[in-house]
N, C-alpha and C positions, 0 to 999 in steps of 0.2 A: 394728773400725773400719778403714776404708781412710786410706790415704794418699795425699796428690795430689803428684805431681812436674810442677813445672813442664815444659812442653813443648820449651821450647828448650833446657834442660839434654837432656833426655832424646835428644833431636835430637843434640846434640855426645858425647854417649856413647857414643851406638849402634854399633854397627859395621856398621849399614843404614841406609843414609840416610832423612830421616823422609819420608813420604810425602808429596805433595800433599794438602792438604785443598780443599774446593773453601767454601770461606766464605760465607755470605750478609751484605752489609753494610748499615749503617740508614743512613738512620733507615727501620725497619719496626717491626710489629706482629708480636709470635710468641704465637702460639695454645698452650697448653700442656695437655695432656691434656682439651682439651674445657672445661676449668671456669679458665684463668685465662689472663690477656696481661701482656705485658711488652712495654712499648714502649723502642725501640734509639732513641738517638738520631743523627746522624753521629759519626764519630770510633770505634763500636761494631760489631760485627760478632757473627755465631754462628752452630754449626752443626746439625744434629739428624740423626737417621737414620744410617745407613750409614755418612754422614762425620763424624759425632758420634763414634760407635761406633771407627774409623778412628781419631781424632785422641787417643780416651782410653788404647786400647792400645799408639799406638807411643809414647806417653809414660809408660808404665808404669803406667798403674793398673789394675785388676780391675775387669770390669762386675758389673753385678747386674743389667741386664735395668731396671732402675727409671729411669733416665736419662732426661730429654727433652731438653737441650740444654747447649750450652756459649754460652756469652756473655761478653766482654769487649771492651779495645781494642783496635786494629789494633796495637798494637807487642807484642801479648799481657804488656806487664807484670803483669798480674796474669788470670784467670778464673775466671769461676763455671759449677761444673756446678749445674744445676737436676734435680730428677726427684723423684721421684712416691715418697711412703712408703705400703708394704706395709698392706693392713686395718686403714689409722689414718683415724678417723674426726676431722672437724675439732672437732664440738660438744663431745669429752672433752680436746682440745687446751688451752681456756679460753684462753688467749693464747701470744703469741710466745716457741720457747722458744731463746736463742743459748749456744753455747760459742766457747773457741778451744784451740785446741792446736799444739804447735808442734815442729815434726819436724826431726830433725838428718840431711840427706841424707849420702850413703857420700861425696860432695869434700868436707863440712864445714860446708856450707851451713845456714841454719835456713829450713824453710818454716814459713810460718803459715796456720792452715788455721780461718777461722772458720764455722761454720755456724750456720744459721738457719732452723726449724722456724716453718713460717704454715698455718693452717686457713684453710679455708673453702670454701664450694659443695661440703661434703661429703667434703674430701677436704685431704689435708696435703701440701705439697710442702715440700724441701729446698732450702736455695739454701747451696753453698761456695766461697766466694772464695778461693781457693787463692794467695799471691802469697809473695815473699820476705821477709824477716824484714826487712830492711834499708829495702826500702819500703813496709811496714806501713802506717800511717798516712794516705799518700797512693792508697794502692791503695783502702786501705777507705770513705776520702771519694768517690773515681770508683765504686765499687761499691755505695754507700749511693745514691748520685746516680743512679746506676742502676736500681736497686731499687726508689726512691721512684715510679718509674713502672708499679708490678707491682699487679695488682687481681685477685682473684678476679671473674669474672663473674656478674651474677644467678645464682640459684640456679632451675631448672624444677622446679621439686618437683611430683611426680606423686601423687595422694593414696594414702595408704597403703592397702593393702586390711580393714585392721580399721576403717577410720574408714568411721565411719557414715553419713552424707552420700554417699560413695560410692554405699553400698547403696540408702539412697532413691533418690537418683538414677536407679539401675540398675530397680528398684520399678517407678516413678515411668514410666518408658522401656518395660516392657515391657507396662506397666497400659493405657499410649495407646496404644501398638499394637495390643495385643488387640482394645479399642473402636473403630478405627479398623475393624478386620478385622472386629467383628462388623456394623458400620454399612452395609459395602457392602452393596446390593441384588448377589441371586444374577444371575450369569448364565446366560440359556440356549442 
């Protein structure tokens, strides 16, 4: 299991100052691997890609490549990284599954680190609101609040290739063609 260090501790530790991140601020809509959105409202911000990537290393944590973004508010009291779990399918998920845990940083600090497993459109993302022990409660109200605007999007389901209706289909498509083609009168 990783552990999330807040940013701005990680920031006054370092003995490189933390990078620029370049931020996108809401109220917007983020697209999440294709299959879910999260709407930001003002006061929220986040960032993905490159500068996602950027902002989780100079605060100490370890990628996994699974990430799609980070999301919180402008004064970063608390964030949540989001990202995509590894050949978890949603429909063995059955529902929402949450923990927390709570980590003692090397000044003494406690973080709390709760996560939160959601299926759907075929597919399971993680959401961890990473904030201080101290303001727990009010972090995970703005993060709930957050959250509440999070949907999987329809699902395009493609029909499977055992399903039989395909195959008539497919039948059915080549049968009219044929007769089409034997119907033309030759030309000479």
């Amino acid at each position: 299991m990783r552990f999330w260090i807040l940013a701005l501790l990680a920031a006054s530790l370092s003995a490189q100052p933390f990078p620029d991140i370049r931020w996108q601020f809401g109220p917007r809509t983020l697209t999440l691997a294709g299959v879910a959105e999260l709407r930001l409202n003002m006061g929220l911000m986040y960032v993905d890609g490159a500068e996602m990537r950027k902002f989780l290393l100079a605060s100490g944590n370890t990628l996994t490549g699974r990430e799609l973004a980070v999301a919180g508010p402008v004064d970063l009291a608390w964030f949540a990284v989001i990202s995509r779990e590894p050949g978890a399918a949603s429909h063995v998920l059955g529902s929402d599954i949450t923990w927390t845990e709570t980590n003692r940083e090397p000044d003494g600090r406690d973080v709390v680190v709760d996560s939160f497993l959601t299926g759907g459109n075929g597919a399971v993302l993680r959401f961890e609101l990473v904030t201080e022990a101290a303001s727990h409660q009010t972090s995970r109200a703005a993060f709930d609040h957050m959250r509440a605007s999070f949907r999987f999007l329809p699902s395009a389901t493609r029909p499977a290739w055992n399903d039989w209706r395909l195959w008539a289909a497919v039948l059915v498509s080549l049968a009219l063609a044929i007769l089409t083609l034997r119907r033309r009168p030759a030309s000479s």
